[in-house]
N, C-alpha and C positions, 0 to 999 in steps of 0.2 A: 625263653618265652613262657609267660604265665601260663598253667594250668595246658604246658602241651610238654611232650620228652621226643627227646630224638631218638628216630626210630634207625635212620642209616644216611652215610654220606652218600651220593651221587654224581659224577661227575663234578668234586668239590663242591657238590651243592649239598647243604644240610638239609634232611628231611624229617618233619616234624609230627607227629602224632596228638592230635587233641585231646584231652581226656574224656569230651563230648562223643567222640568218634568210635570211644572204648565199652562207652553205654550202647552206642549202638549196634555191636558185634553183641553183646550179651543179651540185646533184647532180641537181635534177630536167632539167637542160638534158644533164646529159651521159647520163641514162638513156635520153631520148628522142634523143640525138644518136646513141645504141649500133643504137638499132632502126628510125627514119626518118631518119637525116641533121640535116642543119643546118636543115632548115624545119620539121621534127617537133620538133626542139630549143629553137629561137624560138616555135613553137606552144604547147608545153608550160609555159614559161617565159614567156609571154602571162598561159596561165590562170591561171597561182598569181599574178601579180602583179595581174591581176584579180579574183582573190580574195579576196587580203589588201588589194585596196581599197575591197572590197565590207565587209573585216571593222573598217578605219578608218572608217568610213561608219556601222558597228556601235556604235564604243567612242564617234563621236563626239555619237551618237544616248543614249548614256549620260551626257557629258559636258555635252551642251546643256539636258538635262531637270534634269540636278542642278544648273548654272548660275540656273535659273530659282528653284531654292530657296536660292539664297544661297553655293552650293558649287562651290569653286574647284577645276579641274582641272590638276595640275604638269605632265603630259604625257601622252602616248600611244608607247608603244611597240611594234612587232613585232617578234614572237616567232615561230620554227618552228612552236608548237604552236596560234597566236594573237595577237589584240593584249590590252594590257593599260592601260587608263584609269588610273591613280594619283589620283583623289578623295581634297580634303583629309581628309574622311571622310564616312562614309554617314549620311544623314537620318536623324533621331534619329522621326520620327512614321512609323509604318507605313505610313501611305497615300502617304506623297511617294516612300519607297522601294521600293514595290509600283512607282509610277511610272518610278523611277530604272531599275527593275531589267528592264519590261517594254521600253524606251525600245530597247535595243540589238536583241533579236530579233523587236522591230516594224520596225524601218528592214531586216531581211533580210527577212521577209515582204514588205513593198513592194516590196521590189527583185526577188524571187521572181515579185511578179505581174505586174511592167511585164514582166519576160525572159518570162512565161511566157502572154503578150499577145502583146509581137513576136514570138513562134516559130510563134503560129497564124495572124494576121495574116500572115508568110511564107509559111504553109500547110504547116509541118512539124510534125514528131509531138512531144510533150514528155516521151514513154516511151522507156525506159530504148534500146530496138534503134533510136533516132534518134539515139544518139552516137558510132553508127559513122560513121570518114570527118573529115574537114576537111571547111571552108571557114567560113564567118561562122555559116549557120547551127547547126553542130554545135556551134561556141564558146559561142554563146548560149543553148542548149541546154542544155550543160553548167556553163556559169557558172548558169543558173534551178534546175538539181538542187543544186549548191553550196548556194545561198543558202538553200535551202530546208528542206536540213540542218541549216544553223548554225543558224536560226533555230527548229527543232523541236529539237534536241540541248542550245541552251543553256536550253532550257525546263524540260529533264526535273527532277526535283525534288533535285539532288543537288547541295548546298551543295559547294566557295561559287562554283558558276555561277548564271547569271542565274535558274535557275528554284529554284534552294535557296533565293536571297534574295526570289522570291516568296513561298514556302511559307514564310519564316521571317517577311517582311510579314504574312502571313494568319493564323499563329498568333498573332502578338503584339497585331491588334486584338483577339484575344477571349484574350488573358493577359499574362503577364510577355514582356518581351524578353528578357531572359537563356535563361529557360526555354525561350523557341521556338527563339534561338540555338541548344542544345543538343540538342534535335529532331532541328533542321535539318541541324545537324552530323552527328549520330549516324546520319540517313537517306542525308547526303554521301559519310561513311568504307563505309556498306554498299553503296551504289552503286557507291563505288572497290572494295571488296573483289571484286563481281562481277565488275568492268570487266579488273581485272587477272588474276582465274580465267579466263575467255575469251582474255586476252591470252596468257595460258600456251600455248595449243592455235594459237590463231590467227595474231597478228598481236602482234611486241613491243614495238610504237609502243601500244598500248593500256595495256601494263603502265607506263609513263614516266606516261601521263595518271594515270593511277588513281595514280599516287603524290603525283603532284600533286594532284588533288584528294581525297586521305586530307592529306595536310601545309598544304594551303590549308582544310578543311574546321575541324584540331584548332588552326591559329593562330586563324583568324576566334571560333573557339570559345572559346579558351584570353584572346584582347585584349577580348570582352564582357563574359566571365566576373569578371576580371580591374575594369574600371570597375564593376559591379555590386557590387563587392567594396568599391570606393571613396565611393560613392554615401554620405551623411551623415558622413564622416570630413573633419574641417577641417583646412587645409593646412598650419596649427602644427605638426601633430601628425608631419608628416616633412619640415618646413621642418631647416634647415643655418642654425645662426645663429653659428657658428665657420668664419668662410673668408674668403680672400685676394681681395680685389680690386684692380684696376689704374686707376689715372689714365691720360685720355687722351694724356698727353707722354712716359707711358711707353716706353719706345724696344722693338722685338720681341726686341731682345737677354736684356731684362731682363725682358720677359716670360717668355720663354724659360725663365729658369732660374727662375722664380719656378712654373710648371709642373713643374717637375723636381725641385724641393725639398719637395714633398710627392703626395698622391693627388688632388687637386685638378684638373678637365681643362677644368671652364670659368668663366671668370671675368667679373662683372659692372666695367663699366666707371664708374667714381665721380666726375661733376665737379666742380667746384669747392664749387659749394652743398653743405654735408655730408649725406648720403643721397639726391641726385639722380641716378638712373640715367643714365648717356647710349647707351646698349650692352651688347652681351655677345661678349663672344672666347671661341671654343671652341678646343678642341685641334687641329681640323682646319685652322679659319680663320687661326690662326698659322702651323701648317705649314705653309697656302697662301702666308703673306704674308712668311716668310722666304726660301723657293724664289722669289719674286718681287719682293721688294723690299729684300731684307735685315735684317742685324741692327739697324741705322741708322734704320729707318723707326718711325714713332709706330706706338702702340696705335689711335690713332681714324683710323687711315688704311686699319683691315682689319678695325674691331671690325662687328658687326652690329648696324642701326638696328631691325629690323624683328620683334620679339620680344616674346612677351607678359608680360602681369603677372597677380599673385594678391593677392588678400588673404588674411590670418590664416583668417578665419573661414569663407570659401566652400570648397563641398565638392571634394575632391582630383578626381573623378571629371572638372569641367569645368574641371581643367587638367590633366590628362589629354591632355581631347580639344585643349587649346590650342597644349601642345606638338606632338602630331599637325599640327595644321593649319601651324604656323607652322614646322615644320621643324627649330626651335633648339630644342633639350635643357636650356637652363638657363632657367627660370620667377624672376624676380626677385621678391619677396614685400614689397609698401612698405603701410603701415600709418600714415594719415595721411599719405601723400605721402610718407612718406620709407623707406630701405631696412632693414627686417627681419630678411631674412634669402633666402635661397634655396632652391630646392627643382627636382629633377631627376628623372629619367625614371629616373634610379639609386635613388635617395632612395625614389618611388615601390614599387618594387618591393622593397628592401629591407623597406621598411614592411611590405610581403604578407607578405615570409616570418617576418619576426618576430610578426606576428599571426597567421600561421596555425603558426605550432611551439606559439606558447603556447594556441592552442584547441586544438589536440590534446592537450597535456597537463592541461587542462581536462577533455576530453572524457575522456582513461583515469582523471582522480581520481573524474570525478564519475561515469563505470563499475562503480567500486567497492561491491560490495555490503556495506551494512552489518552484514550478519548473519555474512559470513564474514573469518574475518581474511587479512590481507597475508601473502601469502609470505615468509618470511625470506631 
């Protein structure tokens, strides 16, 4: 992952550090280095690393309860503003997702009430005039107010934090998912809308949030919208049955320019049997496989084994989501076992916009009042 290094594995999950995240440990180390020295500096620089372990502890609390429904997690990163779970994607039934969604600001809760156990058990206060001062307890103290935050903030109902994708779980058992998507969306961007009006006056780390979740709010909105739109359309209908495909003895040389000699960016790999997939080569995994093996090296030495398929007839929506899961762009389309044709995440959306130009021009013919005539 660009400009992030892996920090540790977890539960087979990869965990990933930003290098944005790393400025922010050294800004907060040298703010408190400005106003108590080197052990206000290391203290401070304590707590946020204790926090954003509290906040992995969070995503992985999201990653283990979706684990349970069959959904795999690519990684975990930190971020300045948070971590971020990457789910191949989210439960398609309401109630696993209500699950999914509670999963991350139940594991702060917990954590909120052990810190906030040992602080009385110490026999100290857990109100706000007990975090004056060092030593263990003020730490513990304030990491119990931390937690306790995350855990009520990502509640609040403002898509696409954990509490949007409640409220979008809760509408959708009693309606459409698109429809609750759209709700939940619409209550996310006015949340952000607020978040950033306050941020104007107060504080300009709030207006960054509220951008973020106005842009996280109108994608999660726009990729539901988007599959609901696909849902009964079969995958013929923006299948690619004119394209270039490579043998695996092909050398990356001649992949190379067989890339280059038209728009073409990913290609199914064809063996010997006529129409038996073996792979797929994208435009990126070539680029990898030239920078490190050269023009000399075969196609099945960098094609990709681990890719889905479609048939003609099932609906574009559940390759969609298969693309999603599996991370490769090209969906190979075989039809009795043998190959079709292709169909791509480009393919996909093309198809949108030409069915949606021609319902609009639908929509103004059949606007047309019969009683009065057409403008000249």
């Amino acid at each position: 992952m660009r400009w992030s290094w892996k920090l540790v594995r977890l539960a087979g999950i990869d965990v990933y550090v930003h290098a944005t995240f790393l400025m922010l440990l050294a800004w907060i180390g040298f703010v408190h280095w400005r106003t108590g020295g080197m052990q206000a500096a290391a203290a401070g620089v304590a707590l946020i690393a204790a926090a954003f372990g509290t906040i992995v502890l969070h995503e992985l609390g999201h990653a283990l309860v979706a684990r349970r429904f069959g959904i795999r997690t690519r990684d975990i990163t930190l971020w300045p503003i948070g971590g971020i779970a990457r789910l191949e994607r989210m439960p398609e039934k309401p109630e696993q997702e209500l699950l999914v969604s509670v999963a991350g600001p139940a594991v702060n809760a917990a954590i909120a009430v052990v810190l906030g156990a040992t602080v009385l058990v110490m026999g100290l206060s857990v109100f706000p005039e007990s975090l004056a001062g060092g030593g263990i307890g003020s730490f513990i103290t304030k990491l119990f107010w931390i937690n306790l935050v995350i855990a009520l903030f990502n509640l609040l109902p403002a898509f696409p934090m954990d509490g949007g994708r409640v409220l979008r779980a809760l509408l959708a058992m009693r309606g459409d998912y698109v429809k609750a998507t759209r709700t939940a969306a619409t209550i996310g961007q006015g949340f952000a809308l607020l978040l950033g009006l306050v941020g104007l006056f107060t504080n300009p780390l709030l207006i960054f949030i509220a951008l973020f979740l106005w842009m996280g709010a109108a994608a999660e909105s726009g990729a539901v919208q988007l599959k609901g739109a696909l849902v009964g359309v079969p995958v013929h209908v923006a299948m690619q049955t004119e394209y270039r495909a490579l043998s695996p003895d092909t050398s990356l040389g001649d992949a190379a320019r067989t890339l280059l000699a038209g728009s073409q960016t990913e290609f199914p790999v064809i063996g010997a049997t006529p129409g038996r997939v073996l792979g797929v080569v994208t435009r990126s995994s070539l680029v990898a496989g030239l920078a490190a093996r050269g023009q000399g090296a075969r196609v099945d030495e960098i094609m990709n084994v681990h890719f889905a398929i479609a048939e003609p007839y099932e609906s574009l929506d559940a390759v969609l989501g298969r693309i999603e899961e599996s991370g490769c762009q090209l969906v190979p389309v075989l039809h009795q076992g043998r190959l079709a044709g292709i169909v791509t995440s480009e393919n996909i959306s093309e198809l949108i916009l030409l069915r949606g130009a021609i319902e609009v021009r639908q929509s103004r013919v059949q606007g047309l009042s019969p009683h009065y005539p057409r403008a000249a």
